[in-house]
C-alpha positions in Angstrom: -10.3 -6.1 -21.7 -9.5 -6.2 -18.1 -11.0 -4.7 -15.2 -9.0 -3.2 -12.6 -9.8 -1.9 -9.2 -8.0 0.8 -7.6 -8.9 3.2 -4.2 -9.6 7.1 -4.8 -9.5 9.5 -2.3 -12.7 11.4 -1.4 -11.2 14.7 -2.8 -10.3 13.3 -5.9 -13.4 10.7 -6.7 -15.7 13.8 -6.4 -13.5 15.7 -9.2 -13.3 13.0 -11.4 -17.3 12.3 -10.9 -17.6 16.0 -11.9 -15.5 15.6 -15.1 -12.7 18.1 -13.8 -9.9 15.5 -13.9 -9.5 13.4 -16.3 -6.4 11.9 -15.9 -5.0 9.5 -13.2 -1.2 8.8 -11.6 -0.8 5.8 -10.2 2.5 4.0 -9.3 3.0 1.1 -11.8 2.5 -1.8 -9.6 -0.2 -3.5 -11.3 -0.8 -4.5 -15.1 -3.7 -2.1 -16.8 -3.7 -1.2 -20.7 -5.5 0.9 -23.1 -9.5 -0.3 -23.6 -9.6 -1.7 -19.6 -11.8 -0.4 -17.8 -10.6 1.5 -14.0 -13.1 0.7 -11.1 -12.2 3.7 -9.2 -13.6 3.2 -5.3 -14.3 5.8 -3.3 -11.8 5.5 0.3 -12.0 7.0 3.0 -8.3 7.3 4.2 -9.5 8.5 7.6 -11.5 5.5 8.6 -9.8 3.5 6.4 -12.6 2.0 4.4 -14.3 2.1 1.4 -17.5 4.8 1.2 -19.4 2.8 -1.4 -19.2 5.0 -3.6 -17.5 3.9 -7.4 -16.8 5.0 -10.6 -16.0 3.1 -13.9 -14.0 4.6 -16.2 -12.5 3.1 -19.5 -8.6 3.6 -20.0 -7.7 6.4 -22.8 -4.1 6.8 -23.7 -1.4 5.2 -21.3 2.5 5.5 -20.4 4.6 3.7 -18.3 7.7 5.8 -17.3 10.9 4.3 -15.2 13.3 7.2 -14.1 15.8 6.2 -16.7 13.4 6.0 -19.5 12.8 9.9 -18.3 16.6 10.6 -18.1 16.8 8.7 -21.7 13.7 10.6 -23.4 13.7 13.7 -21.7 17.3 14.5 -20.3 15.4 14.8 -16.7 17.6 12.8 -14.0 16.1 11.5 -11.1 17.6 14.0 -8.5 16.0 16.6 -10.8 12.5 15.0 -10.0 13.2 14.4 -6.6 13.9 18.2 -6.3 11.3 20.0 -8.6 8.1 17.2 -8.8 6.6 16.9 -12.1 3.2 17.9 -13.4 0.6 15.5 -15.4 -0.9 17.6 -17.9 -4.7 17.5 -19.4 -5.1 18.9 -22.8 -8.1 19.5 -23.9 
């Protein structure tokens, strides 16, 4: 088990501190898997420094998408993205 540190937004730490959001998008540029668990500190992006504030959260369920593993699973090309966005999806 690893523990990873990543910056949150103010807007964002207080839903997740709530237990409104449950779910995180990141870009993949660091190495995280399933049981880890996700220091999420508060930041400012104003004053460009952390609030102090922090969460821990352990990791759930977690995918790792490349635009031609969408293309390949779901028949989405990148343009498509690029044009429409995509959603992340809680179910509960």
């Amino acid at each position: 088990m690893a523990v990873v540190k990543k910056k949150i937004h103010p807007q964002y730490f207080d839903l997740v501190a709530k237990g409104r959001k449950k779910y995180e998008f990141r870009i993949a540029d660091f190495d995280v898997k399933e049981g880890d668990m996700l220091v999420l500190e508060e930041w400012d992006p104003e004053t460009k420094k952390h609030t102090g504030r922090s969460l821990i959260k352990k990791v759930g369920y977690i995918k790792k998408f490349t635009f031609a593993d969408i293309e390949k699973e779901f028949g989405q090309t990148a343009e498509q993205l690029r044009q429409h966005g995509f959603y992340i999806i809680q179910l509960d």
